[in-house]
C-alpha positions as a printed Julia matrix, in Angstrom:
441×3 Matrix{Float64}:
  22.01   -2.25   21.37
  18.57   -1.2    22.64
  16.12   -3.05   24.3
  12.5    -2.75   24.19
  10.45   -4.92   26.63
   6.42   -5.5    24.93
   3.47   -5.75   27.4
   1.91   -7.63   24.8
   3.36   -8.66   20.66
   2.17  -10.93   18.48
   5.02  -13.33   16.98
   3.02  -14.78   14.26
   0.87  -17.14   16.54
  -2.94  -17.18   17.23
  -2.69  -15.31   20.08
   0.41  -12.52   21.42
   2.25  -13.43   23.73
   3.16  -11.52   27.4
   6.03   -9.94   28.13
   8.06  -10.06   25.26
  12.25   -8.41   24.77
  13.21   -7.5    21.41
  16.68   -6.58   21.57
  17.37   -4.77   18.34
  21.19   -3.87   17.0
  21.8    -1.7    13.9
  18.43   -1.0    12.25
  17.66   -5.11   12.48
  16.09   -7.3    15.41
  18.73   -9.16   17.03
  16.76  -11.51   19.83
  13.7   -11.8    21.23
  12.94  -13.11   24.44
   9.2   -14.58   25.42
   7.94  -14.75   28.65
   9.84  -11.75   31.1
   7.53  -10.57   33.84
   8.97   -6.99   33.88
  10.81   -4.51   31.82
  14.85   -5.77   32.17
  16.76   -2.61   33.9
  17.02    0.27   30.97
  14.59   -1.04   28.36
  11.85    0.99   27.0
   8.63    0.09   27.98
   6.16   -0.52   25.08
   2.73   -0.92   26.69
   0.08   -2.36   25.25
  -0.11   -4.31   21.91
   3.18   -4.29   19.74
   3.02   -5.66   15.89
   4.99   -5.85   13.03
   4.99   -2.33   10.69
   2.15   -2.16    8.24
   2.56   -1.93    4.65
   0.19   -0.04    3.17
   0.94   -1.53   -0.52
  -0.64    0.39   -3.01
  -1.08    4.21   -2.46
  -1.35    7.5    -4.95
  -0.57   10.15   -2.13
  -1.54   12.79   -4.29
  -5.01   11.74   -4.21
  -5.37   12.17   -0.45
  -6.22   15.89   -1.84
  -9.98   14.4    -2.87
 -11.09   13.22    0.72
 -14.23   15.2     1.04
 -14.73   16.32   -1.93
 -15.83   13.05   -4.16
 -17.33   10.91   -1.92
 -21.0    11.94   -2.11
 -23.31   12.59   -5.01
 -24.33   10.81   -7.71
 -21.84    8.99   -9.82
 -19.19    5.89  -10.82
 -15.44    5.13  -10.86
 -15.47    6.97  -14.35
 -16.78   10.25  -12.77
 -14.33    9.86   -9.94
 -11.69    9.66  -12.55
 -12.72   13.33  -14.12
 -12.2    14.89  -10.69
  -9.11   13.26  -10.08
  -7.76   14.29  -13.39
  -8.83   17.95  -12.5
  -6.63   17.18   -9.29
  -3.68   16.21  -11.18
  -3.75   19.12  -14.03
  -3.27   21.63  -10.45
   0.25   19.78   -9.2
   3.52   20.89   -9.74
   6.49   18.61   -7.91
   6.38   21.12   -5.22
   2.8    20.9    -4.16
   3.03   17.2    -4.73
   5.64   16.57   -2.56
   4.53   18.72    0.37
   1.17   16.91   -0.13
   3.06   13.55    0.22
   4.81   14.39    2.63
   1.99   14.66    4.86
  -0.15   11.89    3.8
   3.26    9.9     4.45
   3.13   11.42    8.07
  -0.88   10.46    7.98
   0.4     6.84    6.98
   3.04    7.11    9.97
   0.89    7.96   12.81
  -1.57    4.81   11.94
   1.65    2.61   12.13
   2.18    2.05    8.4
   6.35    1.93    7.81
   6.38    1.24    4.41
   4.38    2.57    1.31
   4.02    1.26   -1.98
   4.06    4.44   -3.88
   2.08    3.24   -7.25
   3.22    6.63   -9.27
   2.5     7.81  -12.71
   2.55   11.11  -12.23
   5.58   12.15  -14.15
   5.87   15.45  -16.53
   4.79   18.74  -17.02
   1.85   20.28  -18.33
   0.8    18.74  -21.84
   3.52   16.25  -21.13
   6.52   18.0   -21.28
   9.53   16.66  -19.27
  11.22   18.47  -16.44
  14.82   19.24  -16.72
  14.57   15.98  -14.2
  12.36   14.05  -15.61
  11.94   12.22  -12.19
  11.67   15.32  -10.64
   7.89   14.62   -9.05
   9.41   10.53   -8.2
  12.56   11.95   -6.25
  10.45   14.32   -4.2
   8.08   11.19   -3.55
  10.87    9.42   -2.15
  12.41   12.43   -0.29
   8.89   13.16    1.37
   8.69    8.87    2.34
  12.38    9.76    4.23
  11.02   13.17    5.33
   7.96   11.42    7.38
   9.58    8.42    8.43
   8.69    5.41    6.46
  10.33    3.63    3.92
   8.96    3.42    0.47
   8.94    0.89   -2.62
   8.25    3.91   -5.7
   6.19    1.69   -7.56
   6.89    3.82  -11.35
   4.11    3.26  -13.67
   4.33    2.61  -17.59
   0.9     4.73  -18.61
   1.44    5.53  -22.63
  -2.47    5.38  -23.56
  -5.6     7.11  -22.49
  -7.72    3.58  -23.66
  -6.66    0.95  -25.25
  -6.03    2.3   -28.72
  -6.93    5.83  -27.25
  -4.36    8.88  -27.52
  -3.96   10.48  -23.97
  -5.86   13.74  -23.05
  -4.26   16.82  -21.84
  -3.7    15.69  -18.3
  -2.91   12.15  -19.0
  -0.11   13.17  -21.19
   1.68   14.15  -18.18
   1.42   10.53  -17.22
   2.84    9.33  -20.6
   6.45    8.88  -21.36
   5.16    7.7   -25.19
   7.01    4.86  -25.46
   7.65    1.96  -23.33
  11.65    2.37  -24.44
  11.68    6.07  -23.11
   9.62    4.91  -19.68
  12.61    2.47  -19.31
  15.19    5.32  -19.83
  13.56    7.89  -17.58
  13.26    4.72  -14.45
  16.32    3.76  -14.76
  17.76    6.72  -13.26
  16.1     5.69  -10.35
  18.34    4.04   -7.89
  17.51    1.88   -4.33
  18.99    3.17   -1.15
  18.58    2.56    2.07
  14.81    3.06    2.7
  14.08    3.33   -1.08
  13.41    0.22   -3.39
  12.34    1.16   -7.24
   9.88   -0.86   -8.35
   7.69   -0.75  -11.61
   3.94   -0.93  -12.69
   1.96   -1.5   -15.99
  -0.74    0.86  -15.02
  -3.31   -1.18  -16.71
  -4.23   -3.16  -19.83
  -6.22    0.4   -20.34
  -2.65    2.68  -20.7
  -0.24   -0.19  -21.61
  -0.7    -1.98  -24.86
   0.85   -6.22  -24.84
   4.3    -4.92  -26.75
   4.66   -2.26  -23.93
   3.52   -4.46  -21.11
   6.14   -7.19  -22.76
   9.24   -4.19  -22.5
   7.9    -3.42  -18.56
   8.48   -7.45  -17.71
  12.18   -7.43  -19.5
  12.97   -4.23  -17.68
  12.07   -5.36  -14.27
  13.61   -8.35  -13.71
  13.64   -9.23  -10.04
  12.11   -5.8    -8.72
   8.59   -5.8    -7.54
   6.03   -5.59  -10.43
   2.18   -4.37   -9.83
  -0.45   -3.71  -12.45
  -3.99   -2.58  -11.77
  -6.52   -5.58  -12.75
  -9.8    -5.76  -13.93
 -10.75   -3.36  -11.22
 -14.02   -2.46  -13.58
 -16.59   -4.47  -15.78
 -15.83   -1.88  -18.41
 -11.89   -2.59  -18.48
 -12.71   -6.18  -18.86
 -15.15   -5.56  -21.73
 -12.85   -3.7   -23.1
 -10.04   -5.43  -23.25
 -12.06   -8.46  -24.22
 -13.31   -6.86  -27.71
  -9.87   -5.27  -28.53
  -8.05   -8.63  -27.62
 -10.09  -11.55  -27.51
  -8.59  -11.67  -24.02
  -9.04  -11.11  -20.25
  -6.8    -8.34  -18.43
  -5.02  -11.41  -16.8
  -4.41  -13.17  -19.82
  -3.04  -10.1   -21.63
  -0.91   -9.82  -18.54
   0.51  -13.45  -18.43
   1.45  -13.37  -22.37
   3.66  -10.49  -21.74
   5.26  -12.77  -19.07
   3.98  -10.21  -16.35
   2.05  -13.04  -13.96
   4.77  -14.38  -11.63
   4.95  -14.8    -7.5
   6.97  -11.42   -7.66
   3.34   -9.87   -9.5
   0.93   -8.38   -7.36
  -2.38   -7.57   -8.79
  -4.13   -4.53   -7.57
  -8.14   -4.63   -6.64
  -9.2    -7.83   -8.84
 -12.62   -6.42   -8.24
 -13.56   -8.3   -11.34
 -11.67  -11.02  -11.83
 -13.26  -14.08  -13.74
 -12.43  -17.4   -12.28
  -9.82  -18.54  -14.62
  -8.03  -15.46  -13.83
  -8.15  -16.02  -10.1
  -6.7   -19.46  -10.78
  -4.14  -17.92  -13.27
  -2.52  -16.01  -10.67
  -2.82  -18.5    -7.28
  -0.93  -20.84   -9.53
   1.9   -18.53  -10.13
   1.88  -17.29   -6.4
   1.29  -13.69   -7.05
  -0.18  -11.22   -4.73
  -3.66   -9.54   -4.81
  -3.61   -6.01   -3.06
  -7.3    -5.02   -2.05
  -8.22   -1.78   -0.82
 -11.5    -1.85    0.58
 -12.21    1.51    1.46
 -11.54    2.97   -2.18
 -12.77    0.02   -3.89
 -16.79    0.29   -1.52
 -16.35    4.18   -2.63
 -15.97    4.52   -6.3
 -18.42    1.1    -5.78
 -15.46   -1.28   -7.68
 -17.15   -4.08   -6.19
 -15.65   -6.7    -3.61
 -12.29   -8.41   -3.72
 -11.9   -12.16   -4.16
 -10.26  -12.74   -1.07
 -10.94  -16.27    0.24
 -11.28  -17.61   -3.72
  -7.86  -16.11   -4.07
  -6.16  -17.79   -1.06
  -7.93  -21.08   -1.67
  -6.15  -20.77   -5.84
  -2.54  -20.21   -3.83
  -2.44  -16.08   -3.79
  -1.27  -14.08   -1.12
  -3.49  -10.94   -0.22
  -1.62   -7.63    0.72
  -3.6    -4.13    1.46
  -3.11   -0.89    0.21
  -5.15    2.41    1.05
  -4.88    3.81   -2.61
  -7.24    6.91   -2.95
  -6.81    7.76    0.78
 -10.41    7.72    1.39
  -9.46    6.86    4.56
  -5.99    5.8     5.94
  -6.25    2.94    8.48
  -5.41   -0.58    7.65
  -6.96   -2.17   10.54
 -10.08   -0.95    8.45
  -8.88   -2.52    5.59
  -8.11   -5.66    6.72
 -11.63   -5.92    8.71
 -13.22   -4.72    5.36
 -11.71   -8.03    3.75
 -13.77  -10.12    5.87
 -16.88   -8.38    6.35
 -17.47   -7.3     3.08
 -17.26  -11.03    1.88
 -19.64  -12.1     4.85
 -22.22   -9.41    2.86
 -21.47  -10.95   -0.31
 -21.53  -14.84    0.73
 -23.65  -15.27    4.13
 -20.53  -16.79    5.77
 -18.59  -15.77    8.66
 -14.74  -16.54    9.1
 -13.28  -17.18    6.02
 -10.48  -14.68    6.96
  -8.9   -15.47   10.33
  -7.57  -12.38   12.37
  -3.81  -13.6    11.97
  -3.83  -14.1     8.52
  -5.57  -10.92    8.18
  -2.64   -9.2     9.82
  -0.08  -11.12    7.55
  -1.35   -9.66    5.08
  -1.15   -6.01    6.27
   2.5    -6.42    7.74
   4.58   -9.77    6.02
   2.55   -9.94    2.37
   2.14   -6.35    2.15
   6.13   -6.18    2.82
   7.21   -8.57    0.31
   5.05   -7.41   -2.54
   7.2    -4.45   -2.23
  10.56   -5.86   -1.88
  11.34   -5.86    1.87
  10.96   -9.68    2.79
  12.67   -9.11    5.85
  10.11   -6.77    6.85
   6.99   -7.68    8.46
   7.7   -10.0    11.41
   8.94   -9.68   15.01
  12.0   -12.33   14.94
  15.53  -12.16   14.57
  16.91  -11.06   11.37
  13.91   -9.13   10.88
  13.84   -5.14   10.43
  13.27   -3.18   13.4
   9.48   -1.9    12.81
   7.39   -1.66   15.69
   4.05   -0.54   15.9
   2.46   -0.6    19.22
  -1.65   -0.21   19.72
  -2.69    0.95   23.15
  -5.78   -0.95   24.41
  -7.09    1.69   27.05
  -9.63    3.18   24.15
 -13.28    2.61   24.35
 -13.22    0.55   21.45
 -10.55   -1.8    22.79
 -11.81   -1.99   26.54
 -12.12   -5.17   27.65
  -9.47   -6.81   25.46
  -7.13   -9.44   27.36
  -4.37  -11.37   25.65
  -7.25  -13.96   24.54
  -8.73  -11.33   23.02
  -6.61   -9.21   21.31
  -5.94   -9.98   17.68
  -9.29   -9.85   17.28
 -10.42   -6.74   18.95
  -7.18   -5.53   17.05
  -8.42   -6.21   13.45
 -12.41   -5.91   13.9
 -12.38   -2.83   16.17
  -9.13   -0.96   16.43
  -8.84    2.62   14.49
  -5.28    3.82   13.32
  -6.65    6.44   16.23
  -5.16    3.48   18.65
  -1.59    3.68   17.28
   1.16    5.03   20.23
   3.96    4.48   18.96
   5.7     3.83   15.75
   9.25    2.87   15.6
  11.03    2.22   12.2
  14.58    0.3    11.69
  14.54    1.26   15.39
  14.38    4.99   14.52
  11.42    6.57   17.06
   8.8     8.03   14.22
   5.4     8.14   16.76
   5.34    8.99   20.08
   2.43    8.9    22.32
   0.23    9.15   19.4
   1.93   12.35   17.72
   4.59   12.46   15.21
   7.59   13.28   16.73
   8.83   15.48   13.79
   5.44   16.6    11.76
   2.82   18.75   12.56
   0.52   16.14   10.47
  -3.22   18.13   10.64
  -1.21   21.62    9.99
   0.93   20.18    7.32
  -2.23   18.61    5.69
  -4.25   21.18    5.77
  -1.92   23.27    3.95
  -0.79   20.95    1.48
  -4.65   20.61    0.27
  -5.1    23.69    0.25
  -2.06   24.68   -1.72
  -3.26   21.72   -4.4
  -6.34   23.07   -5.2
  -5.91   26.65   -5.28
């Protein structure tokens, strides 16, 4: 058994509470203990703040390869799209797992210890399958075990290039052509001990109803994310070909359900919103993609108030720090509405450590309690953006002022994956810069 005494860690509460012993046994928290002084003799000290792991649940690592070189100029999502595509003609499984493996190691060191892989990268050149044709998914999950973290590979149907559109040259290599073979290929796929296999209807855009209908029967009780209505286009789009909303395409293949999460929602109309709070599904935002390739701003508090849960996800990797995201929740609806607080710090976090968790099939992830995994992320509060925090204090300097520069140490089903700031395995700037270059050369 080891023992790790907490200066500070938030159980759940409005505020964290002082001097806290999590005793953890086999991968899993065994007991916790509130209110000892010191550290008991031979526990390890975690100063500081200690939280539940993050989940960062939505994520294309292979797009971390476009930091720098999209964000400025002139432009829309649909421009963005072109240089991603160019992105994606360059990688071979090789490149894309070295390049994952890093940006998994990025995710590590800014205390994320789970990823929601939402892939749909899957074949060769002009399509063509690989003598494994989950060749480019096995090295995602190989690179998640590689850095550290656990992942959910989220495997995405993608069969169309628009709806009623044949797919280009490089989105053939996302296309399996029929919904029957994307089932085939998948289920090869198997859980394991930091691995769930999830699936995804990449949108109403690559997944016509009868294929979105054949994704629900295959998934059963696994996780199940779409993107939805993250552009006015899509909508319009779908609107002319089916007289119906993304969501409502969605819920007549039986897709909306609490084990749904919808990705960005940028757009949702208000039926839709209420569509999916009734059923209890999830809405992933991810506020730093969605404010660059201008998506617009996430329904957060309309969501909540329909019976949602919001998780966060980093997606494009424009930048990789979920204290960001969560903030971005908040103050990007303060912009939009002139009101302050409609996202409290704690819930906030639940939705960056328990939500994000669930969406992706680890419920007993996310929490500091017994019976919970062993993820511990603890935030040092001697930076100059944290000076001055107390207990009192904390959450909120935490979630409106905390970088994932603030992130000591990382610790996943009790398995030591950051130290001191620095992962203890990966040189993550070296491997990085490497990895991009190899990807675009």
């Amino acid at each position: 058994m080891t023992a790790y005494w907490c200066e500070l860690a938030w159980l759940g509460g409005e505020e964290p509470e002082a001097g806290v012993v999590v005793e953890v046994e086999g991968g899993g928290i065994a007991r916790v203990e509130r209110g000892a002084a010191s550290a008991p003799p031979g526990s390890i000290r975690l100063g500081g703040l200690t939280i539940p792991g993050l989940a960062n649940a939505h994520s294309h690592a292979f797009q971390r390869a476009l930091r720098g070189r999209t964000h400025s100029g002139a432009g829309d999502f649909w421009s963005w799209r072109e240089a991603m595509y160019e992105l994606a003609r360059r990688l071979d499984p090789d490149r894309c797992r070295a390049l994952a493996r890093a940006t998994f190691a990025e995710m590590a060191l800014a205390g994320i210890t789970c990823v929601g892989e939402f892939h749909y990268l899957h074949h060769g050149p002009g399509g063509a399958s690989y003598e494994d044709p989950n060749e480019f998914g096995r090295g995602l999950i190989a690179a998640a075990a590689e850095a550290g973290i656990r992942i959910t590979l989220i495997d995405a149907c993608y069969l169309h290039g628009g709806i009623g559109v044949e797919p280009n040259d490089v989105q053939r290599r996302f296309s399996d052509g029929d919904a029957a073979w994307w089932a085939s290929r998948v289920g090869e796929l198997e859980d394991g001990p930091g691995v769930r296999i999830g699936a995804a209807i990449h949108s109403v855009r690559a997944v016509d109803p009868a294929s979105a209908a054949a994704v629900v029967d295959w998934v059963g009780e696994r996780p199940l994310h779409a993107h939805v209505s993250e552009q006015a286009a899509e909508n319009e789009a779908c609107l002319d070909a089916y007289g119906l909303t993304p969501t409502e395409v969605l819920a007549d293949a039986g897709a909306i359900s609490d084990r749904f999460t919808a990705v960005h929602g940028t757009q949702l109309a208000e039926e839709d919103i209420g569509r999916l709070g009734a059923a209890g599904a999830t809405c992933c935002l991810c506020p730093t993609t969605e404010r660059d390739l201008a998506d617009g701003i996430g329904p957060a508090r309309a969501m909540i108030d329909a019976g949602a849960r919001l998780a966060l996800g980093s997606d494009s990797h424009a930048l990789i720090d979920l204290f960001e995201e969560a903030r971005a929740v908040e103050l990007d609806e303060r912009l939009e509405t002139g009101f302050r607080g409609a996202q409290s710090p704690t819930a906030l976090l639940r939705a960056a450590t328990e939500n994000g968790h669930a969406c992706l099939g680890w419920p007993d992830a996310g929490r500091i309690e017994a019976g919970a995994r062993a993820d511990l992320v603890t935030v040092g509060l001697g930076s100059v953006r944290l000076a001055g925090t107390d207990r009192q204090s904390a959450l909120a300097s935490l979630v409106f002022a905390a970088s994932a520069a603030d992130v000591r140490s990382v610790i996943v089903d009790d398995r030591q994956v950051v130290r001191d700031g620095a992962h203890v395995e990966i040189d993550v700037g070296a491997e990085l810069r490497a990895a991009i270059e190899a990807a675009w050369r």
